[in-house]
KOLBA-334492 format. One record per residue (C-alpha): residue number from 1; x, y, z; residue in three letters. Coordinates in steps of 0.5 Angstrom, whole numbers, always signed. Layout:
// residues N
{NUM, {X, Y, Z}, "ALA"} ...
***
This chain:
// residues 249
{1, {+371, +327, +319}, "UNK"} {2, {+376, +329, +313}, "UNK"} {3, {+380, +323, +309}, "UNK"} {4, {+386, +322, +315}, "UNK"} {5, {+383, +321, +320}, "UNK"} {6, {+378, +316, +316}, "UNK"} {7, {+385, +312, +314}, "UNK"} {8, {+387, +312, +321}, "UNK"} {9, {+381, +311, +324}, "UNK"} {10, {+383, +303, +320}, "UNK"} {11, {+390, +303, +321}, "UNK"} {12, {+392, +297, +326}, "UNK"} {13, {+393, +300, +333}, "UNK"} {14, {+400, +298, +331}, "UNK"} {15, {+401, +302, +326}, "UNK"} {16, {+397, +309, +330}, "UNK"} {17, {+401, +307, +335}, "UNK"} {18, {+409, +309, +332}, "UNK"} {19, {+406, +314, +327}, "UNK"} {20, {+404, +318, +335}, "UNK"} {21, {+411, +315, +338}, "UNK"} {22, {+414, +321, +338}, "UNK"} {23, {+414, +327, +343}, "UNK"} {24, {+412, +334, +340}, "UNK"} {25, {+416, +336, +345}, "UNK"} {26, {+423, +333, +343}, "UNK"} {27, {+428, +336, +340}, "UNK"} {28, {+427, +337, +332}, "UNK"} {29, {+420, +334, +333}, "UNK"} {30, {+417, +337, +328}, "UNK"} {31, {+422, +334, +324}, "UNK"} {32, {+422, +327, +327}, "UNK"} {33, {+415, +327, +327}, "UNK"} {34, {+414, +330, +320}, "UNK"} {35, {+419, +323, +317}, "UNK"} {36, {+416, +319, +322}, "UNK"} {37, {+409, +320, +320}, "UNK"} {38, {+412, +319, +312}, "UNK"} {39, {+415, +312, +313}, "UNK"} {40, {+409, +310, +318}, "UNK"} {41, {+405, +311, +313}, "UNK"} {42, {+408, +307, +308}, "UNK"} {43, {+410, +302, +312}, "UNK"} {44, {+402, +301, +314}, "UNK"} {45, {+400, +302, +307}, "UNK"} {46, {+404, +296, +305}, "UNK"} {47, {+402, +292, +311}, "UNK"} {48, {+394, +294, +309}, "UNK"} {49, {+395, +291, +302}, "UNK"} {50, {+398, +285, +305}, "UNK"} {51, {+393, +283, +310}, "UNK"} {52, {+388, +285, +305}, "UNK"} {53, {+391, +280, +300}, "UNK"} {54, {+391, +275, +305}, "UNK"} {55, {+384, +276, +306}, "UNK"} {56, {+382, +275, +298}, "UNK"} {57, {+386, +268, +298}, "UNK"} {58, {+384, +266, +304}, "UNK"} {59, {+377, +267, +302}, "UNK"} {60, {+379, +263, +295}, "UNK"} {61, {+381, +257, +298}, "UNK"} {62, {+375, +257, +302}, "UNK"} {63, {+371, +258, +296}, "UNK"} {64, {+375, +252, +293}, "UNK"} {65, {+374, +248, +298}, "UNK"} {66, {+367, +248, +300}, "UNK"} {67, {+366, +248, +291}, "UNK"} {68, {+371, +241, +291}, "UNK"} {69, {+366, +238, +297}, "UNK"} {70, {+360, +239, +293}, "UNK"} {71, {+363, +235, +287}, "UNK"} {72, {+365, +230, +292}, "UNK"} {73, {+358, +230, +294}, "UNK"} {74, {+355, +229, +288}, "UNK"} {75, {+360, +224, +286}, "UNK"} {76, {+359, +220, +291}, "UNK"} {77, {+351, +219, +290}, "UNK"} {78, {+350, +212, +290}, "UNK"} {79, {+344, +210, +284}, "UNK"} {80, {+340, +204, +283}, "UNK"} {81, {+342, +198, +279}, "UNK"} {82, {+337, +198, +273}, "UNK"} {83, {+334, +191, +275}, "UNK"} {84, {+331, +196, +280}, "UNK"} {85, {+328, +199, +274}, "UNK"} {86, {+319, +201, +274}, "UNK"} {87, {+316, +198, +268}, "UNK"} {88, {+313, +204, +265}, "UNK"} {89, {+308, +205, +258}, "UNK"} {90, {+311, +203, +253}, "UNK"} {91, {+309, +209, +248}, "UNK"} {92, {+311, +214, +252}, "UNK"} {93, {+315, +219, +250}, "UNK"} {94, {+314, +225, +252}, "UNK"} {95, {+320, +226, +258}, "UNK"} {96, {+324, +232, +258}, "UNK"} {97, {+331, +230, +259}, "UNK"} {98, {+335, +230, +264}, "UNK"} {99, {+330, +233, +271}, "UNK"} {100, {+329, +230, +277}, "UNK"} {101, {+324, +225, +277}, "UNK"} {102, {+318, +227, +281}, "UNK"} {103, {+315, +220, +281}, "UNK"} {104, {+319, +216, +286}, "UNK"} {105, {+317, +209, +283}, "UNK"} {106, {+322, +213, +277}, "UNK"} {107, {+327, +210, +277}, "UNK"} {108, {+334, +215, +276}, "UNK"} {109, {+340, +214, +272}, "UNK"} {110, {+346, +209, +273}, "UNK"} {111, {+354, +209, +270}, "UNK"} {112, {+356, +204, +265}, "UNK"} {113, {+363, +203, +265}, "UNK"} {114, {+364, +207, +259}, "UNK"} {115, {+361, +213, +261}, "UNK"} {116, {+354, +212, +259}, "UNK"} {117, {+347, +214, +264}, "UNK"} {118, {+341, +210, +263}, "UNK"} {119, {+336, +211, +265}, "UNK"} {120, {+331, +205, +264}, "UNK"} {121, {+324, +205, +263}, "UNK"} {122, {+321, +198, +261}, "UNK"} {123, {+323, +191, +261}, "UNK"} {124, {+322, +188, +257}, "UNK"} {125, {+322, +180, +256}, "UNK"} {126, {+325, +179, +249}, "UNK"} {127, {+332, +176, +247}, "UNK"} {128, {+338, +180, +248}, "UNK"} {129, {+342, +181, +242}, "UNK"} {130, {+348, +178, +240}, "UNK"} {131, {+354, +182, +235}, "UNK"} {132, {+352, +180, +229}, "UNK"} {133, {+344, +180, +230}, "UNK"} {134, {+340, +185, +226}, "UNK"} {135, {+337, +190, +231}, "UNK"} {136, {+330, +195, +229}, "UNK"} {137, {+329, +202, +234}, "UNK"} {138, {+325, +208, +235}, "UNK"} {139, {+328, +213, +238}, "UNK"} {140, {+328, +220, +240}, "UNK"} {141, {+334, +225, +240}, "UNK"} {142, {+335, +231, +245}, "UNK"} {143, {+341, +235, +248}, "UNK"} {144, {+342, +234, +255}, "UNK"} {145, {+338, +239, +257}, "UNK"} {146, {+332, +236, +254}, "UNK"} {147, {+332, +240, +247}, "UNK"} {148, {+329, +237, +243}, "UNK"} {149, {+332, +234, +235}, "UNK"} {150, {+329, +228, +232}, "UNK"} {151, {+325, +223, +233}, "UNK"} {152, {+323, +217, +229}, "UNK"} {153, {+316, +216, +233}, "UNK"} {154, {+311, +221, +231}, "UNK"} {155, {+308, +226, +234}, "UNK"} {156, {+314, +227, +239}, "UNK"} {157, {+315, +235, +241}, "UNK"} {158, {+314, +240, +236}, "UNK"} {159, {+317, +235, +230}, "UNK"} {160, {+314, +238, +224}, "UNK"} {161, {+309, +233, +221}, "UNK"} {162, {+312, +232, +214}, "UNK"} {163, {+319, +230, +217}, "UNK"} {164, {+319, +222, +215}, "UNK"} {165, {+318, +218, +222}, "UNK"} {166, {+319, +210, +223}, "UNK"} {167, {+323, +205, +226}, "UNK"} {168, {+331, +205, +223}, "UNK"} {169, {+335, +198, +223}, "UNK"} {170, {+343, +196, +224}, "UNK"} {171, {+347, +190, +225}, "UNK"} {172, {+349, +190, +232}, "UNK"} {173, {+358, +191, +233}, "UNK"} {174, {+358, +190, +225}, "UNK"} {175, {+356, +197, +222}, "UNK"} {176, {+361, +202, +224}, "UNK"} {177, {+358, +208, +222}, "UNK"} {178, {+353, +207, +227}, "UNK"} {179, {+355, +212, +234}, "UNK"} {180, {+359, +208, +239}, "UNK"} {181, {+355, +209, +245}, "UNK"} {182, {+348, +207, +242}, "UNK"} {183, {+351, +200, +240}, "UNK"} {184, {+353, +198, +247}, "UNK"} {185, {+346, +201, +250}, "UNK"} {186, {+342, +197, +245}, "UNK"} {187, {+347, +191, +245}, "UNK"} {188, {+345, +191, +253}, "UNK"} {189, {+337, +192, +252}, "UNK"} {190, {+332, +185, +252}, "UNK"} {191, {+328, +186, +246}, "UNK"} {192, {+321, +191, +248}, "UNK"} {193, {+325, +194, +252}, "UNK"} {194, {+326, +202, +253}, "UNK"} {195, {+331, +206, +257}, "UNK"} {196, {+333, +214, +256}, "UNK"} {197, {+341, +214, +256}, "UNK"} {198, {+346, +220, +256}, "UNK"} {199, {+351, +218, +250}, "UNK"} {200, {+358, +222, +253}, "UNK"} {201, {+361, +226, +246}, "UNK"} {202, {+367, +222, +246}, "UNK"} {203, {+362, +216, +244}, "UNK"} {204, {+358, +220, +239}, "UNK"} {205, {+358, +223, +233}, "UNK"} {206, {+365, +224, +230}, "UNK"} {207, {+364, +225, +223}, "UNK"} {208, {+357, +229, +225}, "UNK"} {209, {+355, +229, +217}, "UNK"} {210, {+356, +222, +216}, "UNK"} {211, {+355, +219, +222}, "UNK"} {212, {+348, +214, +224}, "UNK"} {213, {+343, +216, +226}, "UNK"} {214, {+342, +221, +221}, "UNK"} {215, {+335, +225, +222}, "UNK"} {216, {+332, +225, +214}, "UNK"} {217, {+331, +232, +213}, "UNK"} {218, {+336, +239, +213}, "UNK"} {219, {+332, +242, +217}, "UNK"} {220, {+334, +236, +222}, "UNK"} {221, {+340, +234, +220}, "UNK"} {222, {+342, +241, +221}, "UNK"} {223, {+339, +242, +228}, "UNK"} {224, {+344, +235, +230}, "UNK"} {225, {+349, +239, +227}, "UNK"} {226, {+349, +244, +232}, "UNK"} {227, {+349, +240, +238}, "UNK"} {228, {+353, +233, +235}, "UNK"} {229, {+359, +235, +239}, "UNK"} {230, {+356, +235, +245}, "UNK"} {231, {+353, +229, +250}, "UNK"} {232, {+346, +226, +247}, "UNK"} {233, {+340, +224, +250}, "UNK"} {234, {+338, +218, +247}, "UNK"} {235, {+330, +215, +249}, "UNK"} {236, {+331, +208, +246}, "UNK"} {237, {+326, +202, +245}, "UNK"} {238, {+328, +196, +242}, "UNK"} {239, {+322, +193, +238}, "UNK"} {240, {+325, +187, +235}, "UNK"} {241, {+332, +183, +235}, "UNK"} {242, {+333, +179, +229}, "UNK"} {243, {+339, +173, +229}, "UNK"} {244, {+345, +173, +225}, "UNK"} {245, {+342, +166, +222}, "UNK"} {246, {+335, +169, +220}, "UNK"} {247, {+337, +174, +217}, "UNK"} {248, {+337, +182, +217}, "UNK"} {249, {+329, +185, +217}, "UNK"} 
***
């Protein structure tokens, strides 16, 4: 078949049906069907393009709706209180991020107010620290997805063995240079506890170079540089809490 009868063989029954209207055998046929055939096919052709426009934005909608159900979905997922936290070792640090637990006595992540998820890992039965108070952590630093920047615990990951490691302290709600979010989740914790908490960017670093924690060397300090603007995950164990009366460590 040659390209007319292709293109008619898709006009609506409409369009076919005035572009055959008219009698071959009227007067000044071969005129009026030679105008009409003209106009028809314009006429259809801009109809073609409306249907076909309708199509795509219907098809859109569609895609729009069903994409919006998900979130909502998604959304609306209710998750565990942290009391319904499993106790696990306290010297594992060996999670990758943010996967789906696998175990089901894992237990998975809650939403402060502020934004944070946590995860906890262990419960501990030690005080929880006031403001004020002086706080001694480990911690493991990674991106979202599980990417691995620092640690203070050694022989976490693939962190070179001359990159100095131990637990770093801060006085709780009085040292503005440490990041916002990990003070609220480490003001929540009973010391010897240890949760993972997915720190939102607006409660992280703001003055990426400046800002503690700060890995020790420039290798790692450059690695935080490049995902500082970013939501972090941080695994913390709280080790020890000193009470603004005794003192700092």
């Amino acid at each position: 078949p040659n390209r007319h009868s292709m293109a008619m063989a898709h006009r609506p029954a409409a369009c076919q049906l005035r572009a055959n209207s008219w009698s071959r055998n009227s007067p000044m046929a071969h005129v009026r069907h030679a105008d009409i055939r003209v106009r028809s096919h314009t006429t259809c052709q801009h109809q073609h393009q409306q249907e076909q426009q309708q199509e795509q934005q219907s098809a859109a909608s569609n895609r729009r709706h069903v994409g919006l159900a998900a979130l909502a979905a998604v959304m609306a997922v209710q998750l565990p209180s942290p009391a319904q936290a499993a106790t696990t070792a306290a010297g594992d640090w060996s999670s990758p991020g943010l996967s789906v637990p696998e175990d089901p006595n894992v237990p998975r992540f809650v939403k402060t107010a502020s934004g944070i998820r946590i995860q906890e890992l262990a419960m501990g039965k030690g005080p929880i620290p006031a403001i004020g108070d002086t706080v001694l952590i480990d911690f493991v630093l990674r991106r979202a997805n599980g990417y691995f920047i620092y640690s203070t615990v050694e022989g976490v990951s693939f962190q070179p063995k001359d990159v100095p490691v131990g637990p770093v302290a801060f006085t709780l709600g009085q040292d503005a240079s440490w990041i916002q979010g990990l003070q609220e989740v480490v003001g929540r914790m009973h010391q010897g506890s240890k949760l993972r908490a997915l720190i939102p960017a607006n409660l992280g670093y703001q003055d990426c170079g400046k800002d503690q924690p700060q890995p020790p060397t420039f290798a790692t300090q450059r690695q935080l540089t490049n995902h500082c603007k970013e939501p972090l995950l941080f695994e913390v164990a709280l080790l020890r809490v000193t009470a603004a009366s005794k003192g700092k460590l």
